[in-house]
C-alpha positions as CSV (number, residue, x, y, z in Angstrom):
1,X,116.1,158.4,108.3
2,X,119.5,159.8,109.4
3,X,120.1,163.6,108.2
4,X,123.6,164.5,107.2
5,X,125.2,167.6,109.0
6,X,124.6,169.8,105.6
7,X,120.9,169.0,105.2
8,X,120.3,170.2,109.2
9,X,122.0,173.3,108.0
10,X,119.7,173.4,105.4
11,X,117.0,172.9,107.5
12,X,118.0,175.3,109.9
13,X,118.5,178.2,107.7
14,X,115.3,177.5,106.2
15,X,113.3,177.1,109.4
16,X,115.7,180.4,110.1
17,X,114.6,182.2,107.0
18,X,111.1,181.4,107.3
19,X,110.6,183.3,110.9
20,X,112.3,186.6,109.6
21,X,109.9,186.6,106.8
22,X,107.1,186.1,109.1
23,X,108.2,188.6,110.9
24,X,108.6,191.2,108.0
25,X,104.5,190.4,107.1
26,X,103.7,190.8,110.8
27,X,105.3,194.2,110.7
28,X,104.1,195.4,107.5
29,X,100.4,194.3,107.7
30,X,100.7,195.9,111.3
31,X,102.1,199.3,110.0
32,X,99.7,199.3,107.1
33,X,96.3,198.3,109.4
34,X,97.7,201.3,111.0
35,X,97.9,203.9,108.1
36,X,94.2,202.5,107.0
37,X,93.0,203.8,110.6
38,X,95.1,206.8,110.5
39,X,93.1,207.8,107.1
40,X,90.0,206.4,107.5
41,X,87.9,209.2,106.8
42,X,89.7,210.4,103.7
43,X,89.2,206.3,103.1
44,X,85.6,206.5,103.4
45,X,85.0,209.2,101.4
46,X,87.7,207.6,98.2
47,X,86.3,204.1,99.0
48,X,82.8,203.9,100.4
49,X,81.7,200.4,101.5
50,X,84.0,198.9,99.3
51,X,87.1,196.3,100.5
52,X,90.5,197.9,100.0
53,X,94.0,196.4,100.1
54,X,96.9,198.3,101.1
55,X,100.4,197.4,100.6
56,X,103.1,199.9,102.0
57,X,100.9,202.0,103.2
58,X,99.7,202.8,100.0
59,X,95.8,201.9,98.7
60,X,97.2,199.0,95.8
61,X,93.5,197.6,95.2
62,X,89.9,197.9,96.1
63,X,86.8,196.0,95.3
64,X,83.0,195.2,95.9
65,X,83.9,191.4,95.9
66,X,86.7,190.0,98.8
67,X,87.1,186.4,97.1
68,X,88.0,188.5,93.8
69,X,89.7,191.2,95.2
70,X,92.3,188.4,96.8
71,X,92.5,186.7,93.7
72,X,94.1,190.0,91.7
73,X,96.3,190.4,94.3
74,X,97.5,186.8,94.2
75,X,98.3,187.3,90.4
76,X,99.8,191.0,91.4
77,X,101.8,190.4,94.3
78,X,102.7,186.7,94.2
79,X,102.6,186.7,99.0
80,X,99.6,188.8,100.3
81,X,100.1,188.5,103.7
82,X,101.8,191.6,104.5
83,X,98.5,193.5,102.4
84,X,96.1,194.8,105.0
85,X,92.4,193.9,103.4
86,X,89.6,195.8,105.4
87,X,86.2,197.2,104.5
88,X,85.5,200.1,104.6
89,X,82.1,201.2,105.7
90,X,80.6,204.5,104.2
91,X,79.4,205.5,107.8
92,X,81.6,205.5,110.9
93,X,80.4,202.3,113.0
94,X,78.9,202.8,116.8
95,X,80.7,200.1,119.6
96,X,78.1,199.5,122.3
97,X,79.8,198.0,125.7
């Protein structure tokens, strides 16, 4: 199959396209994993052992259930992966190395 010179465009802005919006997830699921962190005791207190979803660094969703919790925001939101998900545990949690 031989591609005309206007489908390659297409092609190429699409391929183009799809990098900057990976890009734009990567940055906001990044800046919102880090507002969860930043307020995770305020967080724990709010939302003990519960799974919460935040979406410009705002909490948008939270839940008992993760499989359920996705779901909602499927129907809200339409693309999730910019929306950190994380549990948060009602007591802090002890690293051993």
């Amino acid at each position: 199959m031989v591609l005309r010179e206007e489908e390659k465009e297409i092609i190429r802005s699409m391929l183009a396209y799809k990098k900057v919006k990976v890009r734009e997830w990567l940055r906001e699921f990044s800046e919102n994993s880090q507002w969860i962190n930043e307020h995770l005791d305020e967080l724990r207190q709010k939302y003990p052992d519960m799974y919460i979803a935040v979406r410009k660094k705002k909490v948008v969703k939270s839940g008992k259930n993760l499989t359920q919790l996705r779901e909602e925001l499927r129907k809200e939101f339409g693309e999730i992966e910019d929306i950190a998900i994380e549990f948060i545990s009602s007591k802090p949690l002890k690293l051993l190395f």
